[in-house]
C-alpha positions in Angstrom: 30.2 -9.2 31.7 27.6 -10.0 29.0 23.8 -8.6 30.0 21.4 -10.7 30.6 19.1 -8.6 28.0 21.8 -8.3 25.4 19.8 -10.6 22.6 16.8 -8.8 23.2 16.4 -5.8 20.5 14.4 -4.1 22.8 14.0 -3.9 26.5 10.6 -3.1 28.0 11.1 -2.4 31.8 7.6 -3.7 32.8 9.1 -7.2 31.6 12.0 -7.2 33.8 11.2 -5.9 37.3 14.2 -7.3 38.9 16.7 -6.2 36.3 15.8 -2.2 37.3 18.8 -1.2 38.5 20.8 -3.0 35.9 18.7 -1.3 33.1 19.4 2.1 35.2 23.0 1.6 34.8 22.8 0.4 31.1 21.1 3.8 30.5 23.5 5.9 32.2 26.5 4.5 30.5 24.4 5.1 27.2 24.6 1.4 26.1 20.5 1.9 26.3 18.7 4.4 24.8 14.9 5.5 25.2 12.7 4.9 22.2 9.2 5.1 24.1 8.6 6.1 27.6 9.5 2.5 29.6 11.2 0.9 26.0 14.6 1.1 25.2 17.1 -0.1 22.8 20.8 -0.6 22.5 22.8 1.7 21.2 24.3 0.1 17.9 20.4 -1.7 17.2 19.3 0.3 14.4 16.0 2.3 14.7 14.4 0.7 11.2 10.5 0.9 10.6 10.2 -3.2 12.1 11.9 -2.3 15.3 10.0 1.0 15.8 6.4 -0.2 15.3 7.7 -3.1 17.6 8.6 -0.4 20.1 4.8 1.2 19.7 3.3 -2.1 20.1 5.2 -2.9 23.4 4.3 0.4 24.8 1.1 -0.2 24.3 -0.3 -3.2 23.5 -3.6 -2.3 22.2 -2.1 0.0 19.3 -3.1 -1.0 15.6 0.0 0.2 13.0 -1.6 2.1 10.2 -1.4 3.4 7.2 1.8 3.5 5.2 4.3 1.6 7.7 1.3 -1.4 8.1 1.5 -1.6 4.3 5.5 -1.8 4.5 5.3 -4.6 7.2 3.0 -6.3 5.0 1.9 -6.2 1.6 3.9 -3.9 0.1 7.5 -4.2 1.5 9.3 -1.4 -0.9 7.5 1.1 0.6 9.7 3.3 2.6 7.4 5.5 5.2 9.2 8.5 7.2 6.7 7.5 10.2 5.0 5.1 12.0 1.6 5.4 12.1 -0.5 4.2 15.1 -4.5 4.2 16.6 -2.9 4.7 20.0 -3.3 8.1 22.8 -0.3 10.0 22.5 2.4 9.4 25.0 3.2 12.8 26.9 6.3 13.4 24.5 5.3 12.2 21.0 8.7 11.7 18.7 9.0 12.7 15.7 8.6 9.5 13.8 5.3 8.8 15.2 1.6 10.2 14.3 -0.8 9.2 16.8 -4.8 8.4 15.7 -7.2 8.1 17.9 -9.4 5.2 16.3 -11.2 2.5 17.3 -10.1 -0.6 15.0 -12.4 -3.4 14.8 -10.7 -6.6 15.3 -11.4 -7.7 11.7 -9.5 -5.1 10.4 -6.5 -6.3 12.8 -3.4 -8.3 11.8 -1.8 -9.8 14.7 2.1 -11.1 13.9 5.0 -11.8 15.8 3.8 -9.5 18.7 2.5 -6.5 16.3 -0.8 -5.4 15.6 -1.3 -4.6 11.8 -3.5 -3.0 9.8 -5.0 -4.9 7.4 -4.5 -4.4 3.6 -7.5 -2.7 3.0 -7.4 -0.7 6.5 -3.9 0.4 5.3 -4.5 1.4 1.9 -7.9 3.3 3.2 -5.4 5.4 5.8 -2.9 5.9 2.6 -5.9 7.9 0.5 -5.4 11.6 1.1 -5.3 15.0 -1.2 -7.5 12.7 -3.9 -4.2 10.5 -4.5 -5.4 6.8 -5.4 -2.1 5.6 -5.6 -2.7 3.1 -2.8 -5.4 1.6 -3.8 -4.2 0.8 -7.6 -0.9 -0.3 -6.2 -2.8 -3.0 -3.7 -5.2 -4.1 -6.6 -1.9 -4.5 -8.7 -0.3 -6.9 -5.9 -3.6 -8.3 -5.4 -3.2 -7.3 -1.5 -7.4 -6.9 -1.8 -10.1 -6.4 -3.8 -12.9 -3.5 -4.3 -15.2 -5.6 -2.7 -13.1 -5.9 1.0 -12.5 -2.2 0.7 -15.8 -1.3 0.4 -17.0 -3.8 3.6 -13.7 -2.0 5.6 -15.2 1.4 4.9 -18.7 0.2 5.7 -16.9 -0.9 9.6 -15.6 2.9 10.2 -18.6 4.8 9.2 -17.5 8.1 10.8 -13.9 8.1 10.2 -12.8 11.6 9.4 -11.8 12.2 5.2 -14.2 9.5 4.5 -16.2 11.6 1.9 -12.6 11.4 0.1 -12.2 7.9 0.6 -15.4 6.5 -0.6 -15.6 8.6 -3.6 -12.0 7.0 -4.4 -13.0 3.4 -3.4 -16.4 3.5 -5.8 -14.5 4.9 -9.3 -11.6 2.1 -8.6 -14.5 -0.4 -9.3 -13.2 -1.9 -12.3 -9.7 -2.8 -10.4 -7.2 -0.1 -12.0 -3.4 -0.9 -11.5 -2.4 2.7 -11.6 -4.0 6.7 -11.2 -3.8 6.8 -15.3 -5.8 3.7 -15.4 -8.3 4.7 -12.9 -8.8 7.6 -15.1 -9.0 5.7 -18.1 -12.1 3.8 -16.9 -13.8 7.2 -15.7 -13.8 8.5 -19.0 -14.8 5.2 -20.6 -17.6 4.6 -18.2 -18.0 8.2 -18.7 -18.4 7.7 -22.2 -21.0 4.9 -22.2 -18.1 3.1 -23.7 -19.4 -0.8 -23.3 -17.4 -4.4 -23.7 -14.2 -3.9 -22.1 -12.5 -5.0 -19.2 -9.4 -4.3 -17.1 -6.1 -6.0 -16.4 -7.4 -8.8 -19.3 -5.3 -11.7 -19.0 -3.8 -13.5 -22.3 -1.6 -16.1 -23.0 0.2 -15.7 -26.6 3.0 -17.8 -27.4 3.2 -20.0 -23.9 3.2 -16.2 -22.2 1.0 -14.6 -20.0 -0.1 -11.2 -20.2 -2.5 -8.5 -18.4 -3.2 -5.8 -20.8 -4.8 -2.5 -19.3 -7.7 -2.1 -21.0 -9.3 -4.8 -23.7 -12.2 -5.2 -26.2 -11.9 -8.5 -25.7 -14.5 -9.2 -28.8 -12.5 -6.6 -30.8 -9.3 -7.8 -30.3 -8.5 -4.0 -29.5 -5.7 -3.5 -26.5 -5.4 -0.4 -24.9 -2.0 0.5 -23.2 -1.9 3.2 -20.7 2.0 4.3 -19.7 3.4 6.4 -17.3 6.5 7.9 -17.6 8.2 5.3 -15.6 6.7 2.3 -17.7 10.4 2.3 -19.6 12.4 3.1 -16.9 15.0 0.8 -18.0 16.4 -1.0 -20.8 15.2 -4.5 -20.4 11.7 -3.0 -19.6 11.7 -1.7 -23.3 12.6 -4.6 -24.7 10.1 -6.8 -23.1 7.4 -4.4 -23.7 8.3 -4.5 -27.7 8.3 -8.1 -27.5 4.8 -8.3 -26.2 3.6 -5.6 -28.8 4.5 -8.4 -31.5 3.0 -11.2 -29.8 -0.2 -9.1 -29.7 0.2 -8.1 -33.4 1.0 -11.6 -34.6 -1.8 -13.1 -32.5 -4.4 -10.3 -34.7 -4.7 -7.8 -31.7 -4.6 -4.0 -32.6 -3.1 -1.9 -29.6 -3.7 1.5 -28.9 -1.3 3.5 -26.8 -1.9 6.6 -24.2 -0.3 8.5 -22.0 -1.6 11.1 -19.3 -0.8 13.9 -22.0 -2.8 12.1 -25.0 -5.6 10.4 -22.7 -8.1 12.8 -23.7 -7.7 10.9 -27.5 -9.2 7.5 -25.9 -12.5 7.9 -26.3 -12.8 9.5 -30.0 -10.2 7.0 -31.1 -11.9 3.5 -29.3 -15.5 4.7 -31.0 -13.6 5.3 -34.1 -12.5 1.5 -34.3 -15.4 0.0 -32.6 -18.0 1.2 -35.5 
């Protein structure tokens, strides 16, 4: 006989009171199995990162996802996180797949969708900035998931949160919005510099197509390209990015290219050409 809780993905026993002893049995025979203390899930449901968070959130109602898995479920959904991270007390038996903070989240900061309580973008990517990796932050500027400006008014709302020394050092040199580590580093050493006149992520049409070059002297026509080592990961990616060399060329731009190995060359070489 079909259960009465069969299209639920999960099965909270607070919610169904007089279904105990049926939810008893369902555990014995193994056709339910405990995710949290009090939330279960059927055997064949698969444990992904949606279903987990959903399992933290029914535990507890008042828990805030962080971090890593908030930015998954929201603004950046190719991120794959080993763990759910929560502002929640610990259960008596934490699993494996869960860190537990003990933060106070300000409601601003607080997503609330289809029964979960999110992070934030910028609450996220401020719990993703650890060991001095800005990886985070460049990667929400690039999606345009939030600005400095709401990163710096979510750090100003949790004033005493442990590693924010870290963070706010991070947050102020990703000023100029850098959409990767290599560009962050480019502006510190042009800022650095003195270096004056350019701007990030510059936005130019040429030929009826729009492009955001890295760095640009817009009033020198001078582009600089900063690539990581994945920039040509593919063939098409090649292609494309030699296309868009020409249109620059054609349209009188001069392009200078770095990578994190020749960086140290951007200054000398950008003074050189703005004399």
């Amino acid at each position: 006989m079909k259960s009465p809780l069969s299209d639920l993905p999960l099965i909270v026993r607070r919610d169904h009171p007089d279904l105990r002893g049926h939810i008893d049995r369902l555990v014995r025979s193994e056709e339910l199995v405990s995710v949290l203390r009090g939330v279960l899930r059927w055997r064949g449901v698969e444990p992904t990162l949606e279903l987990l968070a959903a399992a933290v959130c029914a535990w507890n109602p008042r828990a805030v996802i962080l971090g890593a898995s908030a930015a998954a479920l929201t603004w950046w959904p190719g991120l794959r996180p080993t763990r759910i991270d929560a502002a929640i007390r610990p259960p008596r038996s934490v699993p494996t797949w869960l860190r537990c903070t003990e933060l106070s989240v300000p409601p601003t900061l607080v997503w609330e969708r289809a029964g979960l309580r999110l992070a934030c973008p910028e609450l996220s990517v401020l719990g993703m900035v650890e060991h001095q990796d800005a990886s985070a932050i460049c990667e929400a500027y690039r999606r345009r998931a939030t600005t400095w400006a709401h990163l710096t008014e979510a750090m100003s709302l949790l004033p005493n949160r442990a590693g924010n020394q870290l963070r706010r050092r991070l947050v102020a040199i990703s000023r100029d919005n850098p959409w990767s580590p290599l560009e962050m580093e480019a502006h510190q050493q042009l800022r650095g510099a003195g270096v004056k006149g350019w701007c990030a992520n510059h936005r130019v049409v040429l030929a009826g197509h729009t492009h955001f070059l890295d760095i640009a002297f817009p009033d020198h026509l001078l582009a600089i390209e900063l690539d990581g080592w994945e920039t040509h990961s593919s063939r098409d990616s090649f292609i494309s990015d030699r296309v868009r060399q020409n249109r620059l060329a054609t349209a009188g731009w001069a392009v200078l290219r770095y990578t994190s190995a020749t960086l140290h060359q951007l200054v000398p070489e950008v003074r050189k050409l703005l004399r």
